[in-house]
N, C-alpha and C positions, 0 to 999 in steps of 0.2 A: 405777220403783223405789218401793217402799211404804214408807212413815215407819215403821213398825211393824218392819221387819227393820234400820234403823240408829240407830233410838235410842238401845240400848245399844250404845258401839260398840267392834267385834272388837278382836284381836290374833293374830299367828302365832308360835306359840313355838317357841325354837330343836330343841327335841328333834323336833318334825315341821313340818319347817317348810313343808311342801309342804300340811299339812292346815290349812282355815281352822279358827283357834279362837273360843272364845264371847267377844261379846262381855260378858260378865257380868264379867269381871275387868279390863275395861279402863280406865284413868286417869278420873280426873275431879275436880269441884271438892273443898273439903274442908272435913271436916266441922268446923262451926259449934262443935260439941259440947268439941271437941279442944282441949287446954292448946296455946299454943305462942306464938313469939316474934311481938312486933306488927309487922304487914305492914308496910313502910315502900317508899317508892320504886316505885308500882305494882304493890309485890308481885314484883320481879323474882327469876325460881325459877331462872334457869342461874347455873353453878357462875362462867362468866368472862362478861363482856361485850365480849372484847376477843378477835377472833378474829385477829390475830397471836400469841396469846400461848398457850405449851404448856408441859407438865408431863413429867418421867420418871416413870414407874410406880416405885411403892417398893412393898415390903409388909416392910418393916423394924416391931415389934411397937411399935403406938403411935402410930408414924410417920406421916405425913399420907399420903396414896394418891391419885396421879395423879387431875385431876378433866379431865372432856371439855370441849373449847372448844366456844362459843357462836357459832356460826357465820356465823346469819343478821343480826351485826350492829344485833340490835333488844334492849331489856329488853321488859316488860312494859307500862312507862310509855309507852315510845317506840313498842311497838306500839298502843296504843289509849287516850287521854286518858279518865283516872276521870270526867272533866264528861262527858263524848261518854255515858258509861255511865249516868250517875245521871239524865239528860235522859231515857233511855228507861225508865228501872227507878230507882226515886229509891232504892229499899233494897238493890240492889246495891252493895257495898264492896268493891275490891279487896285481895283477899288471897293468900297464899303461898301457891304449890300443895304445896310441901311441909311445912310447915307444921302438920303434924296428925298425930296421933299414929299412924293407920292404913295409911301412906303404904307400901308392899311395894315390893320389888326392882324388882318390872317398873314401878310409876310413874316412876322414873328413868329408860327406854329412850329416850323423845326428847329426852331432853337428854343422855345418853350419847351421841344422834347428832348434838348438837350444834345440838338444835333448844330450841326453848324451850315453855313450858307456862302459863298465862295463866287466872285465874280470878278472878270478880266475885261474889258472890253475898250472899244475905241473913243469912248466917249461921248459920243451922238446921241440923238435921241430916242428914248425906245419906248416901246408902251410898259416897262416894268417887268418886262414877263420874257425877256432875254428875246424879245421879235423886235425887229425895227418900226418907229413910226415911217409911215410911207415917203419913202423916197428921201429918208434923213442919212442915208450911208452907214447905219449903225452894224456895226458886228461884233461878238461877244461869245464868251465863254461863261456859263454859270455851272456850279458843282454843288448840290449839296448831300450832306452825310447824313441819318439818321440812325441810329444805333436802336438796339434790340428791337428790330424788324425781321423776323421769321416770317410771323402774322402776315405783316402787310406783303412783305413781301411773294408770300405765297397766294395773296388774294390780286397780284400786280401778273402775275403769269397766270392765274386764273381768266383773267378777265382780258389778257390777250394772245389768249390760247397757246404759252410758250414761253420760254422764257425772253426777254427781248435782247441782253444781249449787245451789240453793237450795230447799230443800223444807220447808215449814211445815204446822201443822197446828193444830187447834186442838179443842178439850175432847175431850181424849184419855184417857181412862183410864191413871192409872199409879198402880199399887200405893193405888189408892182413890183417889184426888185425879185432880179435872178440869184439862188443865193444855193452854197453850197453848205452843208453841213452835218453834225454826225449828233445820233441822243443816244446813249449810254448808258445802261442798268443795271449794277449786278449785285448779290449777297457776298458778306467776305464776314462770315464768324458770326452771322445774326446783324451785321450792318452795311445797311442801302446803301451803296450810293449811284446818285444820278447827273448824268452829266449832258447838257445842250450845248452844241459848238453852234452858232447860227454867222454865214457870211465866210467862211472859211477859203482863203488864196490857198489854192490846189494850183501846182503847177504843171507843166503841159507834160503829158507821161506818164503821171502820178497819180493817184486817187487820195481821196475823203477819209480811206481809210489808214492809208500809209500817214496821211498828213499831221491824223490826231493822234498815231499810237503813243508819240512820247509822251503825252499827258496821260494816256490812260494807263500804263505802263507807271507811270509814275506814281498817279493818283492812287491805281492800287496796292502797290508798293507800300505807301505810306500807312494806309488803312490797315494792312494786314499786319505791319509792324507796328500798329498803335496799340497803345493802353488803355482798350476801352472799359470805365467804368462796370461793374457787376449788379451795382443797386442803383437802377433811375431814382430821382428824384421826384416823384408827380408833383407837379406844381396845378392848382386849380380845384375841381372839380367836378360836380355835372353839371353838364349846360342848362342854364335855366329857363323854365317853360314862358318866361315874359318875351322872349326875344326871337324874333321870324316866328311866328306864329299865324298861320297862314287862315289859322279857323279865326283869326279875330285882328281883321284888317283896322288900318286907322280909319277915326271919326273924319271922312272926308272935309263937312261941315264947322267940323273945331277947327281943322286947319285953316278954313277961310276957300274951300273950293267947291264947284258942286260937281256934281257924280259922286260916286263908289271908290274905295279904297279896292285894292288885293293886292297879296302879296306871293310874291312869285319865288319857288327856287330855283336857280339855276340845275343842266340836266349836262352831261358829257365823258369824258373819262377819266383815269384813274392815276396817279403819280404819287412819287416820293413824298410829294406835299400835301398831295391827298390823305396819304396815310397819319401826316403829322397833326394836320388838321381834323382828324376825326378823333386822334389819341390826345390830341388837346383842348378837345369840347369848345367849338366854335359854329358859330353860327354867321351865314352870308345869305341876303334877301337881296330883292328890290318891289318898290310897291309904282305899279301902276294905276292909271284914270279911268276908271272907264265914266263915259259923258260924253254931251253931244259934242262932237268936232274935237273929243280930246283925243290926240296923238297917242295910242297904244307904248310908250315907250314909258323908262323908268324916270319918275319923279322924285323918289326918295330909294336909295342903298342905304344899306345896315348891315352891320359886321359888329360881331364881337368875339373876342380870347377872352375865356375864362382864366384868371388869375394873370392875366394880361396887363395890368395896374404898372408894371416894372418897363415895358414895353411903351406905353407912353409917356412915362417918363425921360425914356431915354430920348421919344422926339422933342420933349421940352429940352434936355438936355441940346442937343442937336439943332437948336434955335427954328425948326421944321413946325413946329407947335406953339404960339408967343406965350408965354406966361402973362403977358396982361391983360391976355385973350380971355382971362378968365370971367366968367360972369353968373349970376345968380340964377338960382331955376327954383321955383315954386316945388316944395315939395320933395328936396334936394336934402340927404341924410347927413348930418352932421360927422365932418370926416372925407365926403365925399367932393369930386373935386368937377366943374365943366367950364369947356373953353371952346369958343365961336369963334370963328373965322367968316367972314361974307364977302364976295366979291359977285360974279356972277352965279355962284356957287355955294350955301351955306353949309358950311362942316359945324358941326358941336361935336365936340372928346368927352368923352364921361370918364369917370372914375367912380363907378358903383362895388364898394366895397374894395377885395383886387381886382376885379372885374376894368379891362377897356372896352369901350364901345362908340364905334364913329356913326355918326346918321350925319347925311349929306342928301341934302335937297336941293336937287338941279330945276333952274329956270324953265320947265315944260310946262306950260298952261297953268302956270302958277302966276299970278295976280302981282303978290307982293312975298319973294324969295323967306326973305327974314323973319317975318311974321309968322309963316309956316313953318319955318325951323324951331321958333320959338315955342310957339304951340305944340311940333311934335316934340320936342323933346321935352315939354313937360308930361305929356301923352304916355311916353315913354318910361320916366322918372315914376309917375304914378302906377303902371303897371308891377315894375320893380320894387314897389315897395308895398302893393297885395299881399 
């Protein structure tokens, strides 16, 4: 198996779940750059640490929204000591995975499945997905755990002919910087866990691999003496056919644009998150232009977690999402909640049912940003309620 095809790593999204998707939109550390509340307590990112303990779904307007239990009985702290980290990487700090402002529906999918999410890093800026942005100096550790993965995990050495095991590498090109690092995969009792070192000071002598054993040594340790829960919680249910629906693009013309709408799914391979993401009914699009002199790239992304509702609460929580972002949408079900954001960029957050859903409509041959957003997401809202 080649370092180079799981660096970035996949996801399966609910709308094809049988297709591997890229891994370019899958979780990772978070960015340095980002306002957000100080990490405290290892950084612990699941919503409960106490897997006896469960919620009713509301979607009452306002209302707190069922959040998924933590399953595998560890926080962040209890899975791997910040000393055990700064020993290998002294500029590593744990911090919240959620925690930043760019954090989208699908980062929530392992811990929707009641797994947990785990990050160290220097603070810099990164594209979200434990890679540096180019040339920001970023280096990081992400971990995350997934419990009652047999399945997946049997379909994660299927599809790379092996099991993978610990695989390092070193002065790797990524996005201009020379970078050393190790990803990490194994089953311990029916639970994943996955681990990216990205940026790793190896010293002169010594290897990639010598450098990470104390975390992984450790990380595993912890897992195989945890108390993982016996009965998951499903939170959600089937993903619903309104959402990346690729047989029935948007009304180019309602948005205010000419050409053709389609809608694209991403195509790549396969990870920890992948597997969370397909066991959480989630759906990832982007729609393209096609028209004269329009730029083939994405106009509108769409994401949504089923029973996800708890998830964006927590970015309202996290001041990430403004509560008086909120605004009216034709057609919008009583109970239900959405909130705009515009800058170069328009976000709308839905809150259909427990259902989250972000649509973000980027400035590409788009006229007037706002308007478009306005229009899809009532486009949106009416399909939803078919």
């Amino acid at each position: 198996m080649g370092t180079t095809t799981r660096l970035w790593q996949g996801f399966i999204g609910g709308a094809a779940a049988v297709m591997l998707l890229a891994g370019c939109t899958a979780g990772g550390a978070g960015d340095g750059a980002s306002a957000g509340p100080t990490p405290t307590g290892g950084g612990d990112s699941s919503p409960s640490a106490d897997p006896s303990s469960s919620s009713t779904p509301s979607s009452d307007a306002g209302g707190a929204s069922a959040e998924p239990v933590t399953e595998v009985g560890l926080d962040c702290a209890g899975l791997l000591d910040s000393a055990t980290v700064s020993a290998v990487q002294g500029e590593w700090v744990s911090q919240d995975y959620y925690a930043r402002a760019d954090a989208e529906p699908s980062d929530y999918a392992v811990a929707q499945e009641g797994g947990i999410v785990c990050t160290w890093n220097n603070g810099r800026a990164s594209d979200g997905k434990n890679n540096p942005i180019p040339r920001s100096g970023y280096t990081g550790l992400l971990v995350q755990v997934l419990p009652h993965a047999d399945e997946q995990y049997a379909q994660l050495v299927a599809t790379y002919d092996g099991d993978p095991g610990l695989d390092c590498f070193g002065n790797m090109s990524v996005e201009n910087q020379s970078l050393a690092g190790c990803t990490f995969d194994t089953l311990i009792d029916g639970t994943w866990v996955s681990l990216l070192a990205t940026g790793l000071d190896v010293p002169e002598g010594s290897t990639s691999e010598k450098v990470i054993d104390p975390i992984v040594r450790e990380i595993t340790d912890a897992v195989t003496a945890a108390d993982v829960s016996d009965e998951p919680w499903p939170l959600g249910g089937a993903l619903p056919n309104w959402t990346c629906d690729v047989d029935q693009p948007y009304d180019a013309a309602a948005l205010g644009l000419d050409g053709e709408t389609r809608i694209e799914l991403a195509g790549g391979g396969y990870s920890v998150y992948a597997a969370a993401w397909q066991r959480a009914q989630a759906s990832n699009c982007f729609t393209a232009l096609d028209g004269a002199g329009a730029p083939q790239t994405s106009i509108i992304e769409e994401s949504a977690l089923v029973g996800g509702a708890w998830a964006l609460d927590q970015r309202l929580a996290f001041g990430h999402v403004d509560p008086a972002s909120e605004v009216e949408v034709t057609g919008l079900a009583e109970g239900d909640r959405a909130y705009r954001t515009c800058a170069e960029t328009c976000i709308t957050d839905l809150v259909l049912g427990d259902d989250w859903v972000r649509l973000s409509v980027n400035p590409v041959a788009i006229p007037d940003v706002e308007a478009t957003s306005v229009a899809l997401t009532e486009q949106y809202v009416a399909r939803a309620a078919a």
